[in-house]
Structure formats: structure tokens, C-alpha cells
C-alpha positions in Angstrom: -37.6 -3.9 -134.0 -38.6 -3.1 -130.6 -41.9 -4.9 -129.2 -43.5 -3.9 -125.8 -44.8 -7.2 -124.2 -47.5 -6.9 -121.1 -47.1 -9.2 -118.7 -49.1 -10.2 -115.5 -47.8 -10.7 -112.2 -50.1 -11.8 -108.6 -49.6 -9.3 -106.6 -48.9 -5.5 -106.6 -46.6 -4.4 -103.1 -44.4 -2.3 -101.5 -41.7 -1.5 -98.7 -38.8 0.2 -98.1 -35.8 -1.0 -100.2 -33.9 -4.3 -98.5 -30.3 -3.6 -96.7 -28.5 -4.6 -99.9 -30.9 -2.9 -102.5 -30.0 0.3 -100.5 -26.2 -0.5 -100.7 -26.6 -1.1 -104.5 -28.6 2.1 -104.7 -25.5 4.0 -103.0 -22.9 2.2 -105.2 -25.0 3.4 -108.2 -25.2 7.1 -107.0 -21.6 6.9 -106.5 -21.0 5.7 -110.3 -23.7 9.1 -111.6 -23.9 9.7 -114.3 -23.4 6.4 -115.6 -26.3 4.6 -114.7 -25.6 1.3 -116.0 -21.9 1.0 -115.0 -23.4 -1.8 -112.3 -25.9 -3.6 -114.8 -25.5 -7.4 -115.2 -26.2 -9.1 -118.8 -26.5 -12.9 -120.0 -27.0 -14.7 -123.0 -29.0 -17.8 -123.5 -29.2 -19.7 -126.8 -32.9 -21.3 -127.7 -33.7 -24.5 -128.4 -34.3 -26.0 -132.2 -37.8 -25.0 -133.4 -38.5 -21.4 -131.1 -40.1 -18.5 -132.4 -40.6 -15.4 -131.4 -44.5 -15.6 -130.2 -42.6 -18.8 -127.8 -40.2 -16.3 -126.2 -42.6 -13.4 -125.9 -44.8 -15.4 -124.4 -42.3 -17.0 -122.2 -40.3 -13.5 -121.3 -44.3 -12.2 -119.9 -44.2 -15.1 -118.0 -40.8 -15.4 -116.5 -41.7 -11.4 -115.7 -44.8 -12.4 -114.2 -43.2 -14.6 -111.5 -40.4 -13.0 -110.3 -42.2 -9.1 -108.0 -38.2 -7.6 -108.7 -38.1 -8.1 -112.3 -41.5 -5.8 -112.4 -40.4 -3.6 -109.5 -39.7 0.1 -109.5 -37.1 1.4 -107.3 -36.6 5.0 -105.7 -34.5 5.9 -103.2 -36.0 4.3 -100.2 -38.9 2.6 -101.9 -39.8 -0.3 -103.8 -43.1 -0.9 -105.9 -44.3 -3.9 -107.4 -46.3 -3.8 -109.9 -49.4 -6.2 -110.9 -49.6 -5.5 -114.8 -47.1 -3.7 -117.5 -44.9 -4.2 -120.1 -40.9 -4.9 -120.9 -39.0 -4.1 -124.1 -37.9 -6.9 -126.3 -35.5 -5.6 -128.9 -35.7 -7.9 -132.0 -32.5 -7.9 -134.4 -32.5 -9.8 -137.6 -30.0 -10.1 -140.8 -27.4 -8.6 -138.9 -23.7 -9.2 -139.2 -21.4 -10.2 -135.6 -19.8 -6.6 -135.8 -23.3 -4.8 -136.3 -24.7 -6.9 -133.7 -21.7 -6.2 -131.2 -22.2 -2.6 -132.2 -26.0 -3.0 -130.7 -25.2 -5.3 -127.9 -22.8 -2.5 -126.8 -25.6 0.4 -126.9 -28.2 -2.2 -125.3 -26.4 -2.8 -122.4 -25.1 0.9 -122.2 -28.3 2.7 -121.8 -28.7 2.1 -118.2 -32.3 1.8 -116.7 -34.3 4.5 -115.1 -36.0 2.0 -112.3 -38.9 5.2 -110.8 -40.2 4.8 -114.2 -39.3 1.1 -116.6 -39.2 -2.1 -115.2 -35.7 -3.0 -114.6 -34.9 -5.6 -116.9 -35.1 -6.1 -120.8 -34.3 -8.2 -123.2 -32.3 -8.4 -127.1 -33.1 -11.4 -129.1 -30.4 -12.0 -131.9 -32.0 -14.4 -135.1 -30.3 -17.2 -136.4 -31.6 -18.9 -139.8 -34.8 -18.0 -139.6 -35.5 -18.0 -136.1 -34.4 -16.9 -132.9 -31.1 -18.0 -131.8 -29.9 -16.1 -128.9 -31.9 -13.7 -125.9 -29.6 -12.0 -123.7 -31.1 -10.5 -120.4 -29.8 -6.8 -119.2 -31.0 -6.3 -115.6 -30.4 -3.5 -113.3 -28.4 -4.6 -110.2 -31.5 -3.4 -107.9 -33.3 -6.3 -109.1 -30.4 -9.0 -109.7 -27.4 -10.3 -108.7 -25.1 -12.6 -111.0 -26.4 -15.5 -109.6 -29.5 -14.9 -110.0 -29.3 -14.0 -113.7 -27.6 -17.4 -114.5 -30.8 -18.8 -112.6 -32.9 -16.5 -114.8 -31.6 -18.0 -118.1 -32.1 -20.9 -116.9 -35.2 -20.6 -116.3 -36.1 -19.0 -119.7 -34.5 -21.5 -121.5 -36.9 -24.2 -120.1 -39.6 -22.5 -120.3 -38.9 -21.9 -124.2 -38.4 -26.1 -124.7 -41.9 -26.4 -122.2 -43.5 -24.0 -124.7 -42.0 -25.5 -128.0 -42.7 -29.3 -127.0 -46.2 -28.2 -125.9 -45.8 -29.2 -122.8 -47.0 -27.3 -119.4 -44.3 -24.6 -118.3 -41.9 -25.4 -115.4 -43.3 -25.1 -112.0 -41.8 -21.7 -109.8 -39.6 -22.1 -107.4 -40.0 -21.2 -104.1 -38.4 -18.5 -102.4 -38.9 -15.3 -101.0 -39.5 -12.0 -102.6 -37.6 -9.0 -101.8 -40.8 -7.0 -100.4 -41.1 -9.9 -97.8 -37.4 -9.7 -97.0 -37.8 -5.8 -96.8 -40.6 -6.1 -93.8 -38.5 -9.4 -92.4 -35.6 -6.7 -92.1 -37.1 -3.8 -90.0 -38.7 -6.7 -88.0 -37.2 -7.3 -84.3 -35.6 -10.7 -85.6 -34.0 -8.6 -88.3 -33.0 -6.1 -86.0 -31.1 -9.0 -84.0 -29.3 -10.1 -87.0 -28.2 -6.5 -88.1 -26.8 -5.9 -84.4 -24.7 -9.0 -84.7 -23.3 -8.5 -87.8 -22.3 -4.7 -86.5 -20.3 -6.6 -83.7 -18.7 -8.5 -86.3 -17.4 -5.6 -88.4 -16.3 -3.6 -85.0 -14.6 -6.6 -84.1 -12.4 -7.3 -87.7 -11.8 -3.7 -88.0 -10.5 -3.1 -84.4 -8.1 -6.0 -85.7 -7.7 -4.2 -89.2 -4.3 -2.1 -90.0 -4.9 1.7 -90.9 -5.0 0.6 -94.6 -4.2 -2.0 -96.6 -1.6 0.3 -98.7 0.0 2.6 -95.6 0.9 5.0 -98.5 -1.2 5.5 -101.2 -1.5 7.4 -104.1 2.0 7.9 -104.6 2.2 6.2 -108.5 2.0 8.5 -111.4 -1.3 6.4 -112.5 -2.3 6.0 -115.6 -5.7 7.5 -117.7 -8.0 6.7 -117.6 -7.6 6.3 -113.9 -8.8 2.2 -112.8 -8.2 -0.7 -114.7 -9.2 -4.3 -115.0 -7.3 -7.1 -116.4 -8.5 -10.4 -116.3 -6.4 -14.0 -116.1 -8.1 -16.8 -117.6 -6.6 -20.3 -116.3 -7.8 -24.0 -116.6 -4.4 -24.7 -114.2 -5.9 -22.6 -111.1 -9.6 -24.8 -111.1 -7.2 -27.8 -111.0 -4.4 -26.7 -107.9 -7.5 -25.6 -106.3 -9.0 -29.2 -106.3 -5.8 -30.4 -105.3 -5.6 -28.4 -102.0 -8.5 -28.1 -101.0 -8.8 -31.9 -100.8 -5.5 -31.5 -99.0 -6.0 -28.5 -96.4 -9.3 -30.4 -95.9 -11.2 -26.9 -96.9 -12.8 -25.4 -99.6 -11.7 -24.0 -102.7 -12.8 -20.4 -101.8 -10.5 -20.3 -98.6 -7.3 -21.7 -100.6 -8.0 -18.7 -102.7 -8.5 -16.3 -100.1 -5.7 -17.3 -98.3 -3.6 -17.2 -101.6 -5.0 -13.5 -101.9 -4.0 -12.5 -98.7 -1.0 -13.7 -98.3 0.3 -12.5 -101.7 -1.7 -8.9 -100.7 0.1 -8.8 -97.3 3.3 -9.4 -98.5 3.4 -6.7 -101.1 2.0 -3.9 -98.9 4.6 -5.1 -95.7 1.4 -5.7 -94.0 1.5 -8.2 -90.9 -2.7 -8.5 -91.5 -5.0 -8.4 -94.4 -8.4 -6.9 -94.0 -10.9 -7.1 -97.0 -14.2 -6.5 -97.6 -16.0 -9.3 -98.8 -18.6 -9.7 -101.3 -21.0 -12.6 -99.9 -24.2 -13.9 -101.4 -26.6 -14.6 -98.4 -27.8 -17.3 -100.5 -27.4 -20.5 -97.6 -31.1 -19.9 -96.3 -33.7 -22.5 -98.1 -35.8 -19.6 -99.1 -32.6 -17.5 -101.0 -31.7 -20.2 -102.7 -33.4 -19.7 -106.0 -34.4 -15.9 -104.8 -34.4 -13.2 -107.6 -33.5 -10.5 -106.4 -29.7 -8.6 -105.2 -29.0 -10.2 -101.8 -26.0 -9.8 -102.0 -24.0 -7.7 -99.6 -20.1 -6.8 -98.1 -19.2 -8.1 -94.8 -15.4 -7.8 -93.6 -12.7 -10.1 -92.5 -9.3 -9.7 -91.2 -6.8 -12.1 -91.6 -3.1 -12.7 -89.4 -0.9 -13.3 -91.8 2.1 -14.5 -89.0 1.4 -18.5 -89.7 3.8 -21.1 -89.8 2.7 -22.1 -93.0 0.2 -22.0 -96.0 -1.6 -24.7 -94.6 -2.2 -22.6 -90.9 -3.2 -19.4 -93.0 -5.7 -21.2 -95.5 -7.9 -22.1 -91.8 -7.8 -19.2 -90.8 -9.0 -17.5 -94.0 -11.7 -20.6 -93.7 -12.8 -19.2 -90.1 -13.0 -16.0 -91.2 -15.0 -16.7 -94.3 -17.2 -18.1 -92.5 -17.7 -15.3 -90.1 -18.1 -12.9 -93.2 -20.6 -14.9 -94.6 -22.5 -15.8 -91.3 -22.8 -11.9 -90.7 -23.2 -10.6 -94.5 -26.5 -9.0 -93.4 -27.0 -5.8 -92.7 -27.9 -2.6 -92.6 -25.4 -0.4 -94.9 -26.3 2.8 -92.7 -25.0 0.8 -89.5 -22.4 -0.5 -91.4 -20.8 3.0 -92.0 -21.6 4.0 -88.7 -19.6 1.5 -86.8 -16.9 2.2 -89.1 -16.5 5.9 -88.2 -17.4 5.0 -84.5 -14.1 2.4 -85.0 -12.1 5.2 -86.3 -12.9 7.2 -83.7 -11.9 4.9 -81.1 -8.7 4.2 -82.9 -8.1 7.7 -83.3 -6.4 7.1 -87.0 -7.6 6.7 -90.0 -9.3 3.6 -91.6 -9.3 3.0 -94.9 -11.2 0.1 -96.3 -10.4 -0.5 -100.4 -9.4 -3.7 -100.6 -12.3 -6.0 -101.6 -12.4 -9.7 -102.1 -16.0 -11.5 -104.4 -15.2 -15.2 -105.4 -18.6 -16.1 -107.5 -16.6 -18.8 -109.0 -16.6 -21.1 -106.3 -20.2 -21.2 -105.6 -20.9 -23.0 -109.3 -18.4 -25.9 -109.0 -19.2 -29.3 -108.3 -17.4 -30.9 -105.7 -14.3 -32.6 -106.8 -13.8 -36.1 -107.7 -10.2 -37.0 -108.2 -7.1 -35.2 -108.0 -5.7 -33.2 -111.0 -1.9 -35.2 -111.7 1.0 -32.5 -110.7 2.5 -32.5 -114.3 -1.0 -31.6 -116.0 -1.7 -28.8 -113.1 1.7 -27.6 -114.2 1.1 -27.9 -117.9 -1.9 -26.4 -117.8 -0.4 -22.9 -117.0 1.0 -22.7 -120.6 -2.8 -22.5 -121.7 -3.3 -19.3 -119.3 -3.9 -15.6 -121.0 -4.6 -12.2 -119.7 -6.4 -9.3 -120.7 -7.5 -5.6 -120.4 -11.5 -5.7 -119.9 -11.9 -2.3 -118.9 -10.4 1.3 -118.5 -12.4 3.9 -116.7 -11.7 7.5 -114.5 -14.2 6.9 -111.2 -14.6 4.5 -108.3 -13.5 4.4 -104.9 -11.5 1.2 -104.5 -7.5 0.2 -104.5 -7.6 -3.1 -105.0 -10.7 -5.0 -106.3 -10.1 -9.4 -106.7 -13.0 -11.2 -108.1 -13.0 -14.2 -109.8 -15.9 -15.9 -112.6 -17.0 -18.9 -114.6 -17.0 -18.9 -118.2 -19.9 -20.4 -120.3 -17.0 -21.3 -122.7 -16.0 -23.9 -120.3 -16.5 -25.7 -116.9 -12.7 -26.3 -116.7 -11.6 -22.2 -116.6 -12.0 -19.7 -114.0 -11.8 -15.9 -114.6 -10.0 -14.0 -112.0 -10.2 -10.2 -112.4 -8.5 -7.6 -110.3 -9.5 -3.9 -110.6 -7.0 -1.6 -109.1 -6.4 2.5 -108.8 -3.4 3.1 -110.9 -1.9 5.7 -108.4 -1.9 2.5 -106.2 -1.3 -0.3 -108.2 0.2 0.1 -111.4 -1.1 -1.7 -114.2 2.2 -3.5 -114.7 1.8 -4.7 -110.9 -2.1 -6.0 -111.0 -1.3 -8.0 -114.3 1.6 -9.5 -112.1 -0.4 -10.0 -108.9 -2.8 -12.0 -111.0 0.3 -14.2 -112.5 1.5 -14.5 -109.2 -1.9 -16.1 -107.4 -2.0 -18.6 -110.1 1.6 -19.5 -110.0 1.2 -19.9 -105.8 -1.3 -22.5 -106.2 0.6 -24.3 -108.9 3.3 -24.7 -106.9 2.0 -25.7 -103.8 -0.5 -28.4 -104.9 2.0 -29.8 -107.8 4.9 -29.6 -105.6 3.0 -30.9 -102.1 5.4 -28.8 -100.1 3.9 -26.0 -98.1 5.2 -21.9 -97.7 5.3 -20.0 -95.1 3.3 -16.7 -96.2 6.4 -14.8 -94.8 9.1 -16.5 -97.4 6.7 -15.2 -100.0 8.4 -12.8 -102.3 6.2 -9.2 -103.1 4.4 -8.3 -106.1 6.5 -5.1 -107.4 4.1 -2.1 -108.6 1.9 -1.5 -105.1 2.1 2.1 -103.5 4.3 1.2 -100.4 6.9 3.9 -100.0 5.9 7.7 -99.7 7.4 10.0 -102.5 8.6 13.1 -101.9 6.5 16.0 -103.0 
């Protein structure tokens, strides 16, 4: 049964769409005419003794506060609104496969954000009340972070309402109509201009492409695929090195990435674009909204050792992330000014997004070498998803899993006339087997001894 709840907010605005609501707008035309390709979803179960007038109640509120979950979105405006409603799909007596069934048609029916909010949510009943509520948001008004602090958030408002106690206070932070005017502002304009040096720097640096040749494999259909490695032993070599390089786990992985990226291509550097989350400000912190955005970084991979490349991939991650804001339009235009001055082509389909990272508390104690190396035998891989259109070659990302604090999901999405799928499932075996090695055995490798990943589009075919 589907309910339409009105909510309240304090404030109706508007402004142009922020730098990385405009890039998520372009990624979504790209994707046409699957509108919900980028849309994030999240489950949350509810506490003993919740019913439905709690979460209706609570989802109006939890609306109310946040301008981008009541926001409509065109494609250089935003609008918040001050009153309205969002769909709450209610499903009861259903069996797991009928409710997978609607799940999968929930999330699938995109959002059309000039006309609905862009959120809504599917609440799943238990024995006699509700059990679950999964969020479905469009990427224009969230990011992955900021769903997990959505849920959050829901969930205690539930238990505030359920114990009869007052709700939760907000959260400051800033709302993306603020950071839209902060943007076009003169300060804003300062921060775009140095993050445009920053990519025409990296990319002066950058070779042609990451894959000199591709397109070259027979591919497979449909076209780009994602496999997924799930590992409890990767969390623990990570804890193991980073206390060792003296860096964080992000940068061992990067420089893991890199390396075994480098190496397969015959590449001497390793350019990516990088995913970061602009989230190190106060007011971001606990913002609702997409802030994230790509930056770039380009790494030399001629060290003397693991230990050399993992500080550099730490220098340049922090450059990425001290310059992930941005104009996308500037963005593109330094690239073609870059390949222009180069006079070659440039082309930039390697990406790298480690959300992973950012949810782990620090370390306390080193993993022993003989559990990081057991651990591996726990590891298992998967196909998540097959599809015909994108414009990437090589996408790594890696995620946490609600099943468990100790795992970490590392996905790669590849073109199939680049990487075949043989190749990607390899690459993915390979990063975790690196890391074993290096924190259980405490030797180091020099990224030049590393042996390639077979499968990537390196050598030209004739025809």
C-alpha cells in the first residue's frame, strides 16, 4: 500500500545547482534512459515496539530537516520546497522472493527530480509490525555517506518516538542552496582556480592513457562488468601497514592499485581520477547532500620500493582531496586546453573511490601474520552487475558491509574490450594477495619486480 506523507520543512530556496550536483546531473544524462542507474538505497531495521504512525511521523520529520531531501532539481536549478509529500510504500505478508521481486522494481523506477521529491521510502513488516525501511534517494540529493548518516538518523528518531522521548536534536551543517551561493562567490571562485591548477598540473604529468591500446579485446555482452571481492584478510594487511608505512589505510591501497595498474598496462605512471568526499570542513561533516566530486592524481611508479610508492600515493591523495572542489565545466576545459598543449590525446578512464576507509576506526593492535594469511581462505568473489553503457576502462572502488565491521568490499568495473572479465576478477585477487604478502611477510617489493595482471588491452591487434 502506498501512503503519501506531507511533511514541513523551514524554509523554501533556490540557486543554481552546486559544482558536484552539476557533475551528477551530467553523469545521469550520460546513463539516459536509465534514470536510476546512479540511485543509492539503504536499509535500516526498527527498533522493538514501532509502528507505522512512529515512522510516518518520523520519515516527515527527517524530510523536514534536511532542504535536499525536499528539493527539485533541473538542469541548472535547484528548488526547495517548504511543504509536500513523499511516498511510503508499505508491504505486508510478503514472502523474501516477493519482497526481493518489489525491492528490485522500487529501486528501479528512477526519480523524476523537476517534479517528486527525490527520495522515498519501502517499509517491509515483520510480525505484526514494521521491521525494516529502506531509503531510495536520487544521487542529486545524496551521497553514500550521507545515506548511512540518514539511517542513522531515522533509526533514532524511531526509538525517540517509541520511548516517548523528544526527537534527536539536528545536526549542524550546511545546506546545498548555501554551498551553491558560497560557490559563485569570489572565495569560491579562488578555490575553483586552484583546484584547476591542480588538474593541469597531474595531467601535464599524466601518460596519453592509462591502457596505450584499447579496445582491442573481443569484449563480452553485455558490454561492462562488475565483480566484487569480499575479504576480511585485506582490512587486517591494511592495519598492519599502515601502522608500518606510518600512513593511512587509503594510501596502502592506492599505492597497491597503482602499482598493480601500472604494471599491467607497462605504464611508468598511473593517473586516476579520484572520487573524494569534501567532507573534512566542520560544516560537511554531517551535510546531506552529494558533495562529492573527482579530482585527479598521478602517481610515479619508478620507486625503490613499496614503502617509497605508498608516500607518494599519500602526497597525492592529499592533493586530490585538498583540491576535490570544483567546477565540472572548468574541469573539462583544462583538460582539453592540456590536450591541446600536449598535442596527443588524453584519455582519462581509470578511476579510483575508497568509501571504505572513511568508516574505520583507527587500529588498535596488529593483525598476527598467520591469521592475515588465513584469513584469505575466507575470501569470495562475485558478478554484481552486467550492463552495455558507460564511459570508463577501469573503475576500483571499495565498501563496508553491514554484515560485518571485519570485511571490506572491493569492486572493479571494467570495459570488456579493455579488461577482460577473466582479468578484472584476477586484478582483484591480485590487490588482496599484494597486501597479504607484504604485511605478513614484513619484506617490502619494489613495484617494478611486480608481475602483470594478464587480460588488460596492451598490445594492438591487427585489423
Amino acid at each position: 500500500m502506498r501512503h503519501m506523507i506531507p511533511f514541513r520543512g523551514r524554509r523554501s530556496a533556490s540557486a543554481m545547482l552546486t559544482w558536484s550536483q552539476g557533475q551528477v546531473w551530467n553523469d545521469i544524462q550520460w546513463m539516459l534512459p536509465d534514470r536510476a542507474f546512479f540511485d543509492i538505497w539503504l536499509a535500516v531495521p526498527m527498533p522493538e515496539g514501532a509502528r507505522l504512525p512512529h515512522l510516518t511521523g518520523q520519515i516527515a520529520e527527517l524530510v523536514g530537516r534536511h532542504e535536499s531531501l525536499r528539493t527539485l532539481y533541473t538542469a541548472d536549478r535547484q528548488l526547495v520546497l517548504a511543504t509536500g509529500e513523499v511516498e511510503v510504500e508499505v508491504l505486508t505478508d510478503v514472502s523474501d522472493a516477493a519482497f526481493d521481486e518489489a525491492l528490485a522494481d522500487w529501486r528501479g523506477r528512477g526519480f523524476d527530480t523537476a517534479r517528486e521529491v527525490p527520495i522515498r521510502f519501502l517499509v517491509r513488516y515483520g510480525t505484526a509490525r514494521p521491521a525494516t525501511v529502506a531509503l531510495c534517494t536520487s544521487h542529486l540529493a545524496a551521497d553514500h555517506a550521507s545515506q548511512r548518516l540518514l539511517v542513522a538518523e531515522l533509526r533514532e528518531l524511531v526509538e525517540a518516538a517509541v520511548a516517548g522521548s523528544p526527537p534527536p536534536p539536528r545536526r549542524p551543517a550546511q545546506q546545498p542552496v548555501d554551498q551553491a551561493i558560497r560557490e559563485r562567490s569570489p572565495a569560491g571562485e579562488q578555490v575553483c582556480d586552484r583546484a584547476v591548477e591542480h588538474w593541469r598540473r597531474q595531467l601535464l604529468a599524466a601518460p596519453r592513457s592509462m591502457f596505450p591500446v584499447r579496445h582491442t579485446m573481443a569484449g563480452e555482452w553485455p558490454r561492462f562488468w562488475r565483480g566484487e571481492r569480499i575479504s576480511r584478510a585485506v582490512p587486517m594487511a591494511l592495519a598492519v601497514l599502515a601502522s608500518r608505512y606510518r600512513s593511512g589505510p587509503s594510501s596502502v591501497l592506492l599505492a597497491a592499485v597503482a602499482a598493480l595498474l601500472g604494471r599491467s598496462t607497462g605504464q611508468r605512471a598511473c593517473t586516476l581520477r579520484m572520487v573524494v568526499d569534501n567532507r573534512e570542513l566542520p560544516e560537511s561533516r554531517f551535510m546531506i547532500s552529494t558533495p562529492t566530486q573527482e579530482s585527479v592524481a598521478t602517481l610515479a611508479l619508478d620507486q625503490d620500493s613499496f614503502a617509497g610508492l605508498v608516500r607518494a600515493a599519500w602526497r597525492a591523495s592529499v592533493l586530490a582531496h585538498r583540491h576535490g572542489r570544483c567546477d565540472p565545466d572548468r574541469v573539462e576545459a583544462v583538460i582539453d586546453e592540456v590536450r591541446r598543449t600536449r598535442g596527443d590525446t588524453l584519455e582519462l578512464n581509470t578511476f579510483f573511490n575508497d568509501t571504505w576507509s572513511a568508516f574505520q576506526p583507527s587500529a588498535t593492535a596488529s593483525p598476527d601474520p598467520a591469521a592475515v594469511r588465513a584469513a584469505v581462505a575466507d575470501s569470495r568473489f562475485r558478478w554484481t552487475e552486467r550492463y552495455d553503457r558507460d564511459n570508463v576502462d577501469f573503475f576500483f572502488t571499495t565498501y563496508d558491509l553491514a554484515e560485518s565491521t571485519e570485511l571490506i568490499s572491493m569492486s572493479l568495473l571494467v570495459d570488456t574490450r579493455t579488461v577482460t572479465a577473466e582479468g578484472a576478477e584476477e586484478f582483484l585477487r591480485r590487490v588482496e594477495a599484494l597486501l597479504v604478502a607484504l604485511s605478513a611477510d614484513g619484506a617490502d617489493a619494489k613495484p617494478s619486480d611486480l608481475d602483470p595482471v594478464a587480460g588488460f588491452s596492451t598490445v594492438e591487434v591487427a585489423g
